[in-house]
C-alpha positions in Angstrom: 300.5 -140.4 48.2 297.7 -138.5 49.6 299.3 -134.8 48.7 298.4 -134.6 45.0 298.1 -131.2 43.8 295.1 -132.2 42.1 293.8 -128.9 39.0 290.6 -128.6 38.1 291.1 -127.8 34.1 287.9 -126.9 32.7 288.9 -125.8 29.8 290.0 -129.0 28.7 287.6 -130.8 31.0 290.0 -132.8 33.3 291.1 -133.5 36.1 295.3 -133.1 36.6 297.7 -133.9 38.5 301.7 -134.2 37.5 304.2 -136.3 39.3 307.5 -136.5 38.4 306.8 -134.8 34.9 304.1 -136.9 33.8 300.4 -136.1 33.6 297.5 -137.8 34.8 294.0 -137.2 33.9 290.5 -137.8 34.6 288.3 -136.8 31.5 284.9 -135.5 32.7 281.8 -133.9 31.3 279.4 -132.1 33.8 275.6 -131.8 33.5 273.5 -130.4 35.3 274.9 -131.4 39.2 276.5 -134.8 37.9 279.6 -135.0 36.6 280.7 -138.3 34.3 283.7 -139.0 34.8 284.8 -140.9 31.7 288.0 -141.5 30.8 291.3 -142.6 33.4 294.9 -141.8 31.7 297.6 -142.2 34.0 301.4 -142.7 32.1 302.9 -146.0 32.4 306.3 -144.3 34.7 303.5 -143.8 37.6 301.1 -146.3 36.9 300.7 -147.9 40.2 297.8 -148.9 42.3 298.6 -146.9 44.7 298.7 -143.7 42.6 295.3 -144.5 40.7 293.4 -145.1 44.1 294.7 -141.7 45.6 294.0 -140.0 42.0 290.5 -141.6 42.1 290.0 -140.4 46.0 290.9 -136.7 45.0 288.9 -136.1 42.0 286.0 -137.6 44.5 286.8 -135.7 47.6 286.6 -132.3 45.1 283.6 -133.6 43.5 281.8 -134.0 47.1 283.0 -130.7 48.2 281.3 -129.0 45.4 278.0 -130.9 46.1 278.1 -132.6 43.0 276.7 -136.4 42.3 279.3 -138.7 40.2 278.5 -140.5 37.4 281.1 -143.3 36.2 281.9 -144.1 33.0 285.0 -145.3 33.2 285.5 -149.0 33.9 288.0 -148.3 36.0 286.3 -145.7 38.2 283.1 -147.6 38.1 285.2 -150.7 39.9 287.0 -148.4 42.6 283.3 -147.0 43.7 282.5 -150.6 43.2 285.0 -151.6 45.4 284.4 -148.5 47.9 280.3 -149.1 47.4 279.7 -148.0 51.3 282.2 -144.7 51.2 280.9 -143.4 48.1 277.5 -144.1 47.9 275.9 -141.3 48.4 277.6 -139.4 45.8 275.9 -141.5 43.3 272.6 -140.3 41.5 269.3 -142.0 42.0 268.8 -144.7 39.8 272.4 -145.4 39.1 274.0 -148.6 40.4 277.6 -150.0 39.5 
């Protein structure tokens, strides 16, 4: 599950990917060097743990490359970097704890 082609749509501010004809997104607004990740949508067809945590890792992975901080809004982001506290830590704004 780790080869998602994952797009970058700023237009629409989200991250993509489509598997097997269905889209999953991660709604973001950026400011400054953050980005706030706020909303998860994945359909139900695809909807599995595995899936999410692999979607999660990519939009991260991206995120680090472009030397950007994350903020989560999302409950369900804030509980994978929650969950991944020593991975991700670093990616994380001072001041911001989940």
């Amino acid at each position: 599950m780790s080869n998602l082609d994952l797009k970058d749509n700023t237009f629409l501010r989200q991250y993509e990917v489509c598997v097997e004809g269905n889209l999953a997104k991660i709604e973001y607004t950026a400011q400054e060097k953050k980005v706030f990740l706020t909303k998860l949508v994945i359909p139900e067809q695809i909807n599995t743990k595995e899936f999410k945590e692999a979607f999660i890792r990519a939009v991260l992975e991206h995120i680090q490359e472009q030397k950007l901080r994350v903020v989560p809004t999302s409950p369900q982001i804030a509980g994978f970097l929650r969950k991944h506290r020593q991975q991700y830590k670093e990616m994380l704004p001072v001041g911001i704890r989940i």
